[in-house]
N, C-alpha and C positions, 0 to 999 in steps of 0.2 A: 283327308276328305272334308267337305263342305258338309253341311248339315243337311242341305239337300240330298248331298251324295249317299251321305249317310242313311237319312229317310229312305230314298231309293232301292237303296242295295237289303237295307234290313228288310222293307216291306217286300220285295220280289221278292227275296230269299227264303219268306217267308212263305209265300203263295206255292214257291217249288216245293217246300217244306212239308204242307198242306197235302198236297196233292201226293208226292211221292211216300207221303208215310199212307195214307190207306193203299198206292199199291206196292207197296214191301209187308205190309200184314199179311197180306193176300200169298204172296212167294212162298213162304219159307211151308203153306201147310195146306195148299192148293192141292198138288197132285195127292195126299191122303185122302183129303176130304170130297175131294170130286169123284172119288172113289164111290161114295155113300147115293148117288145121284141116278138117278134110272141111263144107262150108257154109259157109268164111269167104268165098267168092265174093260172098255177099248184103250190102252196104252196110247194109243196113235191119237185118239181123239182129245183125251186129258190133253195131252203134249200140246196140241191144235189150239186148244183150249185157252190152254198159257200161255203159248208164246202170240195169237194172234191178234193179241193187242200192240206188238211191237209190228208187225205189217200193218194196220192201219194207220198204225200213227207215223209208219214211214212214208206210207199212202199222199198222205193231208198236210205233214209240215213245211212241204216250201208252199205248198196253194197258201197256206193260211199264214205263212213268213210273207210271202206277196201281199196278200189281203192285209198285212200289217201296215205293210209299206204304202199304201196307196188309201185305204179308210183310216188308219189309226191303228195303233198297236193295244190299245185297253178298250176298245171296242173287241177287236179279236179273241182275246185274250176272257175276257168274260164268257163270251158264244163257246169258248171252246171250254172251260168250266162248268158251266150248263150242260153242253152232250157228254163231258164227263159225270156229270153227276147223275143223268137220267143213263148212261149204263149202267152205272153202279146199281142205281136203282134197280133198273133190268135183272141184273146179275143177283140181287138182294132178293126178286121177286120168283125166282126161277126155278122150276120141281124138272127140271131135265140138263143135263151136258151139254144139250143143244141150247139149251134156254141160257146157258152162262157162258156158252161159244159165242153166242150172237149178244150178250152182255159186253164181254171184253172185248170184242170187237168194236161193240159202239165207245164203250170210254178209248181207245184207241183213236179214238175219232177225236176227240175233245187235245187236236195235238196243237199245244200253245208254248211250249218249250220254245221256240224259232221267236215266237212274238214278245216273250218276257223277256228274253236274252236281251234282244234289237233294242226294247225298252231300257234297260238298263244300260246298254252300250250307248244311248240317246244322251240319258242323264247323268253320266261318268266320264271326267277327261281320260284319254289316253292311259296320262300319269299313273291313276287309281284303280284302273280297270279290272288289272290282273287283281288285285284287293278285292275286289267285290264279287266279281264272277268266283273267286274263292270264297266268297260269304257264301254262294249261293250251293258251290261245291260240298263245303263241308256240311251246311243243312242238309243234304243227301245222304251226305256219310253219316252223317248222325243219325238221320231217320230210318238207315237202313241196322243200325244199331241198334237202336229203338225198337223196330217193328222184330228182330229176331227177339229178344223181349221179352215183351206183349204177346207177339200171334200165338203162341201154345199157351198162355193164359187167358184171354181172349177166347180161344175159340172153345174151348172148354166150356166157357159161359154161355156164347151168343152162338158160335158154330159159323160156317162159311159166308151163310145169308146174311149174322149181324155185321162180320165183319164188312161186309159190300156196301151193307147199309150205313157204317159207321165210318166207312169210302167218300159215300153219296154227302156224310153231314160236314167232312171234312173241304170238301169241295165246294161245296155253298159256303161256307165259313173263307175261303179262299174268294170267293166274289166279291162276298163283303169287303175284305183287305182292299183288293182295286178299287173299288167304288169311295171308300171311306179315307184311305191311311195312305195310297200309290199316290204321288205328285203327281198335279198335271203334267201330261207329254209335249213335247215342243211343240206346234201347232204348224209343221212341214210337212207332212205328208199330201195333203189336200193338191197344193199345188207347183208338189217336185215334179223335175224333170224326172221320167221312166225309167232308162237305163236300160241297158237289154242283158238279158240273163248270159250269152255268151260270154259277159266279163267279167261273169262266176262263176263259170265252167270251163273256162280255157285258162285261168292264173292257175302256174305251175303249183305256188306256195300254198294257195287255199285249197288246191288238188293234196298236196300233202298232209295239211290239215284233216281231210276229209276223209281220207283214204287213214288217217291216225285216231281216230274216232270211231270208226268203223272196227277196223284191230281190235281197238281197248273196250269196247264194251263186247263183240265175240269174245276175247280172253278170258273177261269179266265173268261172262255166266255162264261159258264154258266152264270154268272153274269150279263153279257153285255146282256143277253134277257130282262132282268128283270129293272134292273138300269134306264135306262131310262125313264121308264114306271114311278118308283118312282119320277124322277124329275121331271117329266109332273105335278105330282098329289101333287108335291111339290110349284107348282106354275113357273115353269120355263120353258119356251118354247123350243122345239128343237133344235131350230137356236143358242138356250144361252147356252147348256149345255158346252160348252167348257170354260166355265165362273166359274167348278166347277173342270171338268176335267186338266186345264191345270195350275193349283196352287195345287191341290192335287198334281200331277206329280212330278213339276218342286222343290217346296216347299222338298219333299220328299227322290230330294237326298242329302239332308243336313244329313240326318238320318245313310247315307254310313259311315259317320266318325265316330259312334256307332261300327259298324259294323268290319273298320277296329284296330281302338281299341281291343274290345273284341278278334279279332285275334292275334292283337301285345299282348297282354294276354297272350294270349294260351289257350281263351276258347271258338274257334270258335264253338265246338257242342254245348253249350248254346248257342250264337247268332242265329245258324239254328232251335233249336227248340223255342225257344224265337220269330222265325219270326211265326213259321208253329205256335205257338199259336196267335200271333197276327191275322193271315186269319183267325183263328178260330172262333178270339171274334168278329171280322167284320160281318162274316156271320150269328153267331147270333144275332146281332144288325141291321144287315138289314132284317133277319127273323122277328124279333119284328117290326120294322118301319113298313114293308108291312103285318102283321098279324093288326095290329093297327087301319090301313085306315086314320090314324089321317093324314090331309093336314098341308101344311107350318111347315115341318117339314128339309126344306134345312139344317138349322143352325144346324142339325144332319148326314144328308148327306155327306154333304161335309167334317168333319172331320174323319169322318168311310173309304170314298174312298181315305182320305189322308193316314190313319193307313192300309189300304191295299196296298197301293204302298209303303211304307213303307217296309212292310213285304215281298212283291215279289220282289222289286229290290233287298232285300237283298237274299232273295232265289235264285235268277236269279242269283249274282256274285257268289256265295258259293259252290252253288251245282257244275256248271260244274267243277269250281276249284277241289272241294275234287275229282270228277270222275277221272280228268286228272292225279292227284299225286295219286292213288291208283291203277288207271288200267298199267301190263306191257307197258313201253315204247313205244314195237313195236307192239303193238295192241293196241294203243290211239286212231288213228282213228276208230278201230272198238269200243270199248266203249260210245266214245262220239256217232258213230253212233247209238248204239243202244240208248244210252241217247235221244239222240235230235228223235229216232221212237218213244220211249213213250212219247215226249213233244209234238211232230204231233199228235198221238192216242192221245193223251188230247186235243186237237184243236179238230177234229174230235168228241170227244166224249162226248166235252163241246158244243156243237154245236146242236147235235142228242137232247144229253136229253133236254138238260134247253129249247128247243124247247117245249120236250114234257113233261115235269116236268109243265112248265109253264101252258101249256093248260090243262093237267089231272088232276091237284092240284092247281095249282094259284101261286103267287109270294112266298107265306110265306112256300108253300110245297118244291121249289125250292131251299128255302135258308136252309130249314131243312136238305134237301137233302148233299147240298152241306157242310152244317158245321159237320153231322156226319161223311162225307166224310173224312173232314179234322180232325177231333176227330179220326180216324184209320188211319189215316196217322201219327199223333202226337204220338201215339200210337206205331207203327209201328218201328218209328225210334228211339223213345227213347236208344234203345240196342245199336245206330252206336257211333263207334270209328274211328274218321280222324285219317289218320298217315301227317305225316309232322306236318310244323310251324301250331299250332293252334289245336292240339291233344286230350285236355281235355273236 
């Protein structure tokens, strides 16, 4: 990488870093604490509550991936910072379920994942891409490490409100990074040619992208219904699971130098389908664990959620990369928008089922669920052909 590239990739990565670690505090201790809230009696409504920050933001990311591509992408990218930070605040301020439904809803709104991405795809050859969109990957992974953590000491202290609040300062601190520390953006959007969005809805390959984004994050938090429950019945208390969680993680991005290997190759479409069968074999080996009922069963756990991280941080650096080098130039932002709406409808729709997956069927119906899932997504993709470094 160039030092530009550098500056780039660490400054984005950082702003995603920003922003996803106040809402992964919020996860792991939401539905308890919303509990305490005038309305939190209603299961249906908490659930509403959580997940309808992933409908908004599926809502708003290609308007505001378009709005990237035609005003600027750190003009967007700010606006959408700001109505995430006056949700949080929302949410920080609010004595009702309604008052923190219509909180999460508004940072929902603030959906600038489409416009960082584009940004960084702007300021990144080809060559380095998968590299940095990994930078930006595993700041997620990490923060989501992190925030398991922190949120049960944390809220101990401040409780639901501080944490929103400490959302809200995290968010403004992510402003700052664009305006101070993000290089200027190429100065082409003003007056590119449009493109029509039909030539990002109709590529077969970016359709499989999209449609593998959508999978991997339902799996995702599908998962997190379920996982927990196994660690309990593993013998590990709630307050420890980050005892399993944050060496999986952290362990996990050693695995990236596989990854970009297999690129300097030239055979990034085996590394992508190589990952999408890894979630595969995870999901059936936590089917089995939780069909089993067998206890003290960690010393199986833990290396299953390490070969899951594994396989989505490499998904997570790959995919937006192939999106950004296949979709025209001057409709990047609309593509990654539409990419990052089907990785929100995955948040959202990981959330609904494995809800009720879990309660209709049980844990082992859950994972069934989710590994056929990913059995037709493996499926699916098999036909895709990357253009650029990394083709075969």
């Amino acid at each position: 990488m160039t030092a530009l590239e550098r500056r780039s990739s660490v400054s984005l990565a950082l702003i995603f870093a920003l922003r996803m670690l106040g809402l992964f505090l919020v996860l792991p201790v939401f539905a308890l604490e919303a509990r305490k809230y005038p309305g939190g009696d209603d299961p249906a409504l908490v659930g509403l509550a959580m997940g309808i920050y992933g409908l908004t933001q599926a809502v708003l990311q290609l308007p505001l991936g378009i709005a990237s591509d035609r005003f600027g992408r750190k003009r967007v990218i700010v606006l959408g910072l700001l109505v995430f930070a006056a949700g949080s605040l929302l949410a920080a301020l609010a004595d009702s379920l309604t008052g923190l439904l219509v909180g999460r809803a508004l940072q929902g709104a603030g959906a600038v994942s489409a416009a960082v991405t584009a940004l960084l795809a702007d300021q990144t050859r080809d060559a380095v891409r998968t590299k940095a969109m990994a930078l930006v990957g595993g700041s997620i992974g990490l923060m989501f490490a992190v925030a398991l953590v922190l949120a049960p000491v944390l809220t101990a202290q401040v409780g639901l409100a501080g944490l929103f609040g400490l959302t809200c300062a995290l968010a403004l601190a992510g402003v700052a990074v664009v305006v101070w520390w993000v290089p200027p953006e190429p100065a082409q959007h003003q007056n590119a040619p449009r493109g029509r969005l039909a030539e990002v809805w109709t590529q077969p390959d970016l359709l499989r992208l999209n449609l593998g984004v959508f999978v991997l994050h339902t799996v995702q938090l599908s998962m997190w219904v379920a996982v927990p429950a196994l660690l309990v019945q593993a013998g590990l208390a709630k307050d420890q699971h980050w005892q399993v969680y944050l060496p999986a993680v952290v362990l996990s991005f050693g695995a990236m130098g596989g990854l970009f290997a297999l690129e300097r190759a030239g055979r990034l479409r085996a590394a992508l389908l190589g990952a999408i069968a890894l979630v595969l074999v995870v999901q059936a080996g936590l089917g089995l664990l939780a069909a089993s009922g067998v206890p003290d069963t960690l010393w199986v756990l833990g290396p299953l959620l390490f070969l899951f991280f594994c396989g989505f941080n490499a998904l997570e650096a790959s995919q937006p990369s192939l999106v950004s080098r296949m979709a025209p130039q001057q409709l990047r932002g609309a593509a990654l928008g539409t990419y990052n709406t089907l990785q929100s409808l995955g948040l959202f729709a990981g959330g609904a089922l494995g809800g009720a997956l879990v309660k209709w069927a049980g844990a082992p119906g859950l994972f069934a669920a989710t590994a056929a899932l990913t059995a037709l997504w493996l499926v699916l993709t098999w036909p895709l052909r990357p253009v650029g470094r990394g083709g075969h």
